[in-house]
C-alpha positions, 0 to 999 in steps of 0.5 A: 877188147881181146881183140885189139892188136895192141901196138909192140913198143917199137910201134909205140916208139915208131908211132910216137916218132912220126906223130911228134915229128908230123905234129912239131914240123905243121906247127913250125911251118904254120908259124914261120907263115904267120910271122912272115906273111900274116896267114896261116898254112891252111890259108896259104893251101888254099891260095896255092891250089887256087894258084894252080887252078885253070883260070886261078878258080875252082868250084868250092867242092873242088877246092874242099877236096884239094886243099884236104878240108871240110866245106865247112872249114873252107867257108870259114877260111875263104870268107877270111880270104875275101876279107884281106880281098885274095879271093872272091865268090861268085856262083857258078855259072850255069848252077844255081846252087855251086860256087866258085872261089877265085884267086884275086891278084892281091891273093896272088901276090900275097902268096909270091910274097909268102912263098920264099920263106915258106919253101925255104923252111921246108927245105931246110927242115924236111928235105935238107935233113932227109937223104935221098934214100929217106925222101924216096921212102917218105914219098912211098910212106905218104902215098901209102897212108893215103891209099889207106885211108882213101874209102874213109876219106872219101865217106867223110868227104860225103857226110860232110857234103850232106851236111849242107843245105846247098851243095857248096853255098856257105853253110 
């Protein structure tokens, strides 16, 4: 162990501050979802990345990678969606083993509906305590964890696809 680079104690501090802040602020916007229009955020993504989707659809993997989730997690989460009848599956066309997931208009309206008092709350807890000087530097500090973690990402995004008998068919 001579070789780990032990954090100073104000990385402690730095670390500390960001995992709080990131860990407190996903809680807080995942319960105002739930009390406010009975899904939980990672729902609430889903539906959002339909939303913006050519056609309100996207092929499972797609959507997998998009809304930062394993193909697993997103079975789950789609097959409650198509239980409240905000989505629907169907295969994809021209491809035995792809899906596709699609946004139905009550998935649609139900995410109008959840949509203003979720930006409302990221406004007033992210960008109305932040200064224009502070978004900027979160922005850059964002994209440069991201960048970072990009090959990992990617080699898990992998070993999860093998995971599954079929491509993007429930596993």
């Amino acid at each position: 162990m001579d070789d780990v680079r032990w954090l100073t104690d104000e990385e402690q501090e730095i670390w500390r501050a960001y995992m709080t802040s990131s860990v407190e602020f996903n809680a807080y916007v995942d319960r105002q979802l739930r009390r406010d229009s009975g899904m939980p955020m990672a729902y609430y993504e889903i539906l959002v990345r339909l939303s913006d989707a050519p056609g309100r659809c996207l092929r499972m993997s797609e959507l997998a990678d998009a809304s930062l989730s394993s193909r697993s997690r997103l079975s789950h989460a789609v097959s409650a969606l198509e239980k409240n009848g905000w989505v629907h599956r169907r295969p994809a066309d021209g491809d035995r083993r792809g899906w596709v997931c699609a946004l139905t208009t009550a998935g649609f309206d139900a995410l109008a509906a959840a949509a203003p008092g979720h930006v409302t709350a990221v406004r007033e807890h992210l960008f109305d305590v932040l200064t224009t000087e502070q978004l900027a530097a979160l922005r850059e500090i964002g994209r440069a964890i991201s960048a970072g973690l990009r090959s990992e990402c990617e080699t898990a995004r992998a070993e999860d696809a093998g995971g599954c008998a079929a491509e993007e068919g429930p596993c």
